[in-house]
TIMAR-651630 format. One line per field, with one value per residue (C-alpha): residue number from 1; chain; z, x, y. Coordinates in Angstrom, 1 decimal, padded with zeros to 4 digits. Layout:
<atoms>
k: [NUM ...]
c: [A ...]
zz: [Z ...]
xx: [X ...]
yy: [Y ...]
</atoms>
This chain:
<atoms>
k: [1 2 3 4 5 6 7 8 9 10 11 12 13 14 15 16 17 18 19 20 21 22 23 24 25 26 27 28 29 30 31 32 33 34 35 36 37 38 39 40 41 42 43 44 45 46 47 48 49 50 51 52 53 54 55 56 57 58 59 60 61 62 63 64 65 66 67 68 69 70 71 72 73 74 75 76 77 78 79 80 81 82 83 84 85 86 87 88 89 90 91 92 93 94 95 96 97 98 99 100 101 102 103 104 105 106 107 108 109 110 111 112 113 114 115 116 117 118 119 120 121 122 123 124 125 126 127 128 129 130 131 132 133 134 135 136 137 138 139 140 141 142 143 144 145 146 147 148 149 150 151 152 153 154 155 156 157 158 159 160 161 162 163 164 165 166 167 168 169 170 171 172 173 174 175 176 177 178 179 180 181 182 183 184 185 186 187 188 189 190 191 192 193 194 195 196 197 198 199 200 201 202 203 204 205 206 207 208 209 210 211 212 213 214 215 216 217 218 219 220 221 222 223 224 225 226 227 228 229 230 231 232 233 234 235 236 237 238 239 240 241 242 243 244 245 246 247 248 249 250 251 252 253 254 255 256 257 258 259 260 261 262 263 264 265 266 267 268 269 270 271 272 273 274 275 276 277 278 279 280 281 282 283 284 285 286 287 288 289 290 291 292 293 294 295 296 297 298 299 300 301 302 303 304 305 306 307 308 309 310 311 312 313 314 315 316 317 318 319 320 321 322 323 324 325 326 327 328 329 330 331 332 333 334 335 336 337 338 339 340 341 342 343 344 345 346 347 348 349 350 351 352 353 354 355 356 357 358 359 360 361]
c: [A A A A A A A A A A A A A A A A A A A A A A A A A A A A A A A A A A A A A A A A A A A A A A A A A A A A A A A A A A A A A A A A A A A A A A A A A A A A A A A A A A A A A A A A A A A A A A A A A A A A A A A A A A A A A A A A A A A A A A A A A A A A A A A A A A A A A A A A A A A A A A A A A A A A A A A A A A A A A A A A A A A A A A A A A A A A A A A A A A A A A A A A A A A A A A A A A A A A A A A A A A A A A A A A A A A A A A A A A A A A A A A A A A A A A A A A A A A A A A A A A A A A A A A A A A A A A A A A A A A A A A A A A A A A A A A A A A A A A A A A A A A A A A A A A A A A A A A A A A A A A A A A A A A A A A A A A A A A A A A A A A A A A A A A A A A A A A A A A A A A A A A A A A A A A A A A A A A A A A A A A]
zz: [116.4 114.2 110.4 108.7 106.2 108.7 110.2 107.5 106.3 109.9 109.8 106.1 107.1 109.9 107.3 104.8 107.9 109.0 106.7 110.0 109.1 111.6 111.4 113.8 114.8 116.5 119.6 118.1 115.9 112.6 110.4 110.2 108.4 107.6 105.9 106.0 102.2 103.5 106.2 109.6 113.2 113.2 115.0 117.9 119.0 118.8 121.3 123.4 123.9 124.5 127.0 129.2 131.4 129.5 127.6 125.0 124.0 121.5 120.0 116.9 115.6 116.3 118.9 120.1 121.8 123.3 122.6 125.0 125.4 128.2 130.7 127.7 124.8 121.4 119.3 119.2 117.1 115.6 114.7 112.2 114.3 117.9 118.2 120.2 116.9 116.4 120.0 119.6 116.4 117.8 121.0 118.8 117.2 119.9 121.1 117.5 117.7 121.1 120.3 117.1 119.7 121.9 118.3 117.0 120.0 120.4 117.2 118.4 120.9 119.7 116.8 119.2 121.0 117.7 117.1 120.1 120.1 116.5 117.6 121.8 123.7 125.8 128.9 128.5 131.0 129.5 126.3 127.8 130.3 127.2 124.6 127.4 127.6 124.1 123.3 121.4 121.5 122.6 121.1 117.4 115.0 113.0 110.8 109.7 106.0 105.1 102.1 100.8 098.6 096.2 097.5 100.9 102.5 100.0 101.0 098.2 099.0 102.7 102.0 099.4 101.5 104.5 101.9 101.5 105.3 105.8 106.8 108.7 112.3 113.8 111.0 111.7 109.5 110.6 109.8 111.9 109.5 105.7 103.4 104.7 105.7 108.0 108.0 111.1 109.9 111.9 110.2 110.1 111.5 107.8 106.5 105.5 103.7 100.3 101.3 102.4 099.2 097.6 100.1 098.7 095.6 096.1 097.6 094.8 092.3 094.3 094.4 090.7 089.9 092.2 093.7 090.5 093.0 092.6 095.5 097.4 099.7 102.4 105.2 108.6 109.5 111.4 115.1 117.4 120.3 120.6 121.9 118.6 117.2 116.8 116.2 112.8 112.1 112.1 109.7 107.2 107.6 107.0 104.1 102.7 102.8 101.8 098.7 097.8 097.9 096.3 094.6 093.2 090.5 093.2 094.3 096.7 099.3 102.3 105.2 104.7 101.5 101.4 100.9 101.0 101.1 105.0 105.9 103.7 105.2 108.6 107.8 109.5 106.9 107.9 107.2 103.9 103.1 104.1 101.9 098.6 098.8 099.5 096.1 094.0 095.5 094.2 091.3 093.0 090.5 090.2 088.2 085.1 082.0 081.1 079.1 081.2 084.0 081.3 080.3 084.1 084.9 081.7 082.5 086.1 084.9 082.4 085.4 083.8 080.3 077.4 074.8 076.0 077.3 073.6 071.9 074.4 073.8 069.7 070.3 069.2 071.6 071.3 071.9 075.2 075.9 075.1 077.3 080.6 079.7 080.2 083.0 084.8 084.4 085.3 088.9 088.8 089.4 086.2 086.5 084.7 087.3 090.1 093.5 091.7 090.0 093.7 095.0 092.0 093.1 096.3 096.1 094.0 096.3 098.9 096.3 096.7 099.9 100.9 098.4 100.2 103.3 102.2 100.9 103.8 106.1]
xx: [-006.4 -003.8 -004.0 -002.2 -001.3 000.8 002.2 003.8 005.0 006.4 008.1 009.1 011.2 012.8 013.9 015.1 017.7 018.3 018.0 016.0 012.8 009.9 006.4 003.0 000.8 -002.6 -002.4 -004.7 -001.8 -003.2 -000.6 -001.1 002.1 005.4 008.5 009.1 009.8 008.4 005.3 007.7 006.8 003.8 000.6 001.0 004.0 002.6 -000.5 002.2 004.1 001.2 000.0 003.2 004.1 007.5 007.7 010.2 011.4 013.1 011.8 012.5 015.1 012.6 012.5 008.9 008.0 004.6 003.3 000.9 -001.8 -002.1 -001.3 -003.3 -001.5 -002.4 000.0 003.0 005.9 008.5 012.0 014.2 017.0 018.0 021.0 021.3 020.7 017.4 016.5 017.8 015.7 012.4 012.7 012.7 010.4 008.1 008.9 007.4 003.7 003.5 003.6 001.6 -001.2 -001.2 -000.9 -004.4 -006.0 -005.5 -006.6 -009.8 -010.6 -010.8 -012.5 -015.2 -014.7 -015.1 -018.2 -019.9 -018.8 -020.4 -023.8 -023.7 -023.8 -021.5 -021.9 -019.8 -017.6 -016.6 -015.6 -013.2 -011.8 -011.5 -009.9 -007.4 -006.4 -006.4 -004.4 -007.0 -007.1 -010.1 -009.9 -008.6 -010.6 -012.2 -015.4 -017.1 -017.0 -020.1 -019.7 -022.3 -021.5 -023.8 -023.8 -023.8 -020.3 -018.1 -015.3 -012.7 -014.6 -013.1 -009.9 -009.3 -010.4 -007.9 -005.3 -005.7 -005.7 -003.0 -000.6 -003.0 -003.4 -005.5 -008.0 -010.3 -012.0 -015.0 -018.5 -021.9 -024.2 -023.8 -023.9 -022.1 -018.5 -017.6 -014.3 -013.7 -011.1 -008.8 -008.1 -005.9 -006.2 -006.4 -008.7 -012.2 -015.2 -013.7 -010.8 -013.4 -015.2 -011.4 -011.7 -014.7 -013.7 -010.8 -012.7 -015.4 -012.4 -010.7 -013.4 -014.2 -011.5 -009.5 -012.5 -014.4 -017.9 -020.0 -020.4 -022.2 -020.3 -021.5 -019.8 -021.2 -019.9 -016.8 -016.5 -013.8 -014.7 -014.5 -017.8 -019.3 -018.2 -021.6 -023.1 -021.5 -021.9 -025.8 -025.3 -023.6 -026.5 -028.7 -027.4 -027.1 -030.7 -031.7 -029.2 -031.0 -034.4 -033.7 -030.2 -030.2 -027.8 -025.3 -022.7 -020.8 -023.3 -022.3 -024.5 -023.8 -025.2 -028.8 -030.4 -034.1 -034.4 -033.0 -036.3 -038.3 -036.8 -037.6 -041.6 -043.7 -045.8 -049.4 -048.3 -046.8 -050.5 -051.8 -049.7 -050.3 -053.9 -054.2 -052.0 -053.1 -056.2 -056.3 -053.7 -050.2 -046.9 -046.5 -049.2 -048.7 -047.2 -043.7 -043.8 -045.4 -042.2 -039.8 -041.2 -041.3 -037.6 -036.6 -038.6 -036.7 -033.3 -033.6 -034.5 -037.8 -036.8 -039.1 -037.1 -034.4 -036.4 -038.2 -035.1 -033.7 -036.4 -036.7 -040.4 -041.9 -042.3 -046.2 -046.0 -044.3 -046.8 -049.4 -048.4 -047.6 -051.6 -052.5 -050.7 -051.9 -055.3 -054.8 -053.5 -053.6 -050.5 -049.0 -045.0 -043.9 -045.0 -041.9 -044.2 -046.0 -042.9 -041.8 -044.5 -044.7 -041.0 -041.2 -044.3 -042.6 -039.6 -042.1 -044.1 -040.3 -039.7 -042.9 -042.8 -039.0 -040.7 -043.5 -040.7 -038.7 -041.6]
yy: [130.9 131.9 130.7 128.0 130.7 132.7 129.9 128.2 132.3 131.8 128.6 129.3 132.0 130.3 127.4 129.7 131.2 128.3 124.9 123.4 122.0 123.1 121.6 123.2 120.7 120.3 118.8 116.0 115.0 117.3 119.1 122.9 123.9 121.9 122.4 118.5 117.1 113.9 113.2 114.0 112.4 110.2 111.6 108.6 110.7 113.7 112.3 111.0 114.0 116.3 114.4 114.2 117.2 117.8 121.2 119.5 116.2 114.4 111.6 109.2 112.1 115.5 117.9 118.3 121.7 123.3 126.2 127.4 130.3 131.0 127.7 125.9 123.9 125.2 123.5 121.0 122.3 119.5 120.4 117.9 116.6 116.4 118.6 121.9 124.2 122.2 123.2 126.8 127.5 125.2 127.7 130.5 129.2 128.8 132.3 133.7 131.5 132.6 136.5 135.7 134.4 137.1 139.7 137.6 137.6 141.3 141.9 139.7 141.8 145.5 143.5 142.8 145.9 148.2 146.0 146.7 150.6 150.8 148.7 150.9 147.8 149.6 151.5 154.8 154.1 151.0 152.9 154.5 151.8 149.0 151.5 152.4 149.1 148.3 151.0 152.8 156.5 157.8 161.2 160.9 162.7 159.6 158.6 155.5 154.3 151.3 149.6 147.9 144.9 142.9 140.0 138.5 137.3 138.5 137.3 139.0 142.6 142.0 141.0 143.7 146.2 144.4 144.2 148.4 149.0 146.5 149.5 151.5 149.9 152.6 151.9 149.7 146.9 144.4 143.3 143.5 141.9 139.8 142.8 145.7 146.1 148.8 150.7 152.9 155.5 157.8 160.9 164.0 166.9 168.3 166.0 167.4 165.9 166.6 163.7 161.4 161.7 160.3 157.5 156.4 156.8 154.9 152.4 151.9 151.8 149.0 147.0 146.9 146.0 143.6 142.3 142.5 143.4 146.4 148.7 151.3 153.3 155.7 157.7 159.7 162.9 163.1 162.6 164.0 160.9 157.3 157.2 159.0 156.2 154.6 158.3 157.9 154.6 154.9 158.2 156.0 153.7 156.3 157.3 154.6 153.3 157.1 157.0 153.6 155.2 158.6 158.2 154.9 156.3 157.3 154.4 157.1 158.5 161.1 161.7 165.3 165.3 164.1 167.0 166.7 163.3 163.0 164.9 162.3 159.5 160.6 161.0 158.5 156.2 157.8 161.4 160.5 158.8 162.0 164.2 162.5 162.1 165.8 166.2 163.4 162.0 158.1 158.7 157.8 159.2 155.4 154.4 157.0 155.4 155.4 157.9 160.3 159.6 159.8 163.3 164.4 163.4 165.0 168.1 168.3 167.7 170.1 172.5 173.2 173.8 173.2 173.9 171.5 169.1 168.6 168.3 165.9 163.8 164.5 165.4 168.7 171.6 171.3 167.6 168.3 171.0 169.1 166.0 168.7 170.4 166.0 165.9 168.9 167.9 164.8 165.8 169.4 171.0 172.3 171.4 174.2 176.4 176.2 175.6 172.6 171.3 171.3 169.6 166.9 166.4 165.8 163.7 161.4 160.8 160.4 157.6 156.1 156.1 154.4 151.7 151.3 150.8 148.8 146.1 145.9 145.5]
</atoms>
């Protein structure tokens, strides 16, 4: 069904050309949109009329038209007066809700139809046979965006993001679950992953602040079919949930980008169990003290450095000798040696990972 909103745009516009007062109706008598000053015809008349087999009809001073989708009646439009130019501008009228059905439930259905490419509840040759008749090409280069929001059904996240896409009919904006909104893109033939980083950005920028809500936003790799479509939908997903496990501190996450934590993500459960008690026995990363972790994240971003790291944390080179020595014989790998720092690191993301999984079970 259309909305009121865009109705009374409609009928506004025809008033201000022609100083005719319209009004859309339900056919139970409710008012959807009016340019009347006062109420206009009384809802007995409009039960009357749409239950007669007459397309129009004056009565009491309006003109009454139908407006049908399909061979059903949708609404009742009311034009002030019973001359010719209220029946002229009431057809028109007419015309314009008319197209603005067929327009919504277009829109409607390669809504549904991008929801079901994204999710593959679509046989391939349906792809192909609904996009041709939805007039969607099947082989622009495109990608899929997710952004996550913070909270479920956020309604002003949509329609900002709506509101930026307005322009862009062959992009495509919709929903398959309460958290995540999901932009289907067509793209240029130029356009590489450096633009779709922009996009992102763009998008996290918007957000903030006309929406004033924090997001996450992901992307898949690009995809040259409409029936990839869903290919790169699940990568944004992916990295998505990766980003959130390994790079919390990242709000723009590509599916190109994960680096090592794509492999971790893909361990199964009893191999990761495996791997750290063959590295830590019993003594999980997790359960050292703060300051042990904030010595080891300090140690890694300073790529090893002691020096650094001991100034960064205004402790004295021994100290931070002294608390790696603890820690090395604590769990026996000495992180200032590059194959256990790479162990300690990984193990950790994998400590992250499974504590992930463990929640969302």
């Amino acid at each position: 069904m259309v909305s009121s909103q865009v109705l009374q745009k409609t009928i506004d516009e025809l008033r201000a050309i022609t100083r005719i007062d319209l009004c859309v109706l339900s056919i139970e008598g409710q008012m959807l949109a009016t340019t009347f000053s006062e109420n206009g015809p009384k809802s007995e008349y409009i039960r009357e009329f749409a239950q007669s087999p007459a397309d129009s009809q004056v009565l009491q001073g309006y003109h009454f038209f139908k407006v049908y989708d399909d061979q059903n009646v949708e609404y009742i439009l009311v034009t002030g007066g019973g001359s010719e130019d209220a029946y002229m501008i009431g057809k028109i009228a007419v015309s314009q809700i008319q197209n603005l059905i067929i327009a919504y439930k277009e829109r409607l259905d390669k809504n549904n139809f991008i929801q079901n490419l994204l999710l593959d509840n679509l046989l391939l040759v349906d792809i192909y046979n609904r996009a041709k008749k939805l007039r969607i090409d099947t082989e622009a280069r495109r990608v899929v965006f997710m952004v996550e929001t913070r909270y479920e059904k956020d309604s002003s996240a949509m329609e900002t993001i709506k509101s930026l896409y307005a322009s862009k009919p062959k992009d495509y904006i919709t929903a398959v679950d309460e958290r995540n909104i999901i932009i289907v893109k067509e793209l240029k033939e130029t356009d590489d992953y450096a633009d779709l980083e922009k996009v992102a950005r763009t998008l996290v920028d918007m957000l903030n602040v006309e929406a004033m809500s924090q997001v996450r936003v992901s992307f898949g790799n690009i995809i040259h079919e409409i029936k990839d479509v869903s290919r790169s939908y699940k990568e944004a997903k992916m990295a998505l949930e990766v980003g959130k496990i390994f790079y919390a501190e990242k709000i723009i996450v590509p599916y190109n980008n994960l680096g090592i934590g794509r492999l971790i993500y893909q361990l199964p459960i009893p191999l990761c169990q495996m791997f750290m008690k063959e590295v830590f026995g019993e003594k999980l990363p997790d359960t050292f003290d703060d300051e042990t972790l904030t010595t080891i994240n300090k140690f890694f971003e300073n790529n090893l450095n002691v020096s650094e790291t001991s100034r960064q944390l205004y402790v004295h080179r021994n100290t931070l000798v002294y608390r790696l020595e603890k820690l090395q014989k604590s769990t026996g790998l000495d992180i200032r040696v590059f194959d256990d720092a790479l162990t300690f690191k990984i193990a950790m993301m994998v400590v992250s990972y499974m504590k992930y999984m463990e929640q969302n079970d």
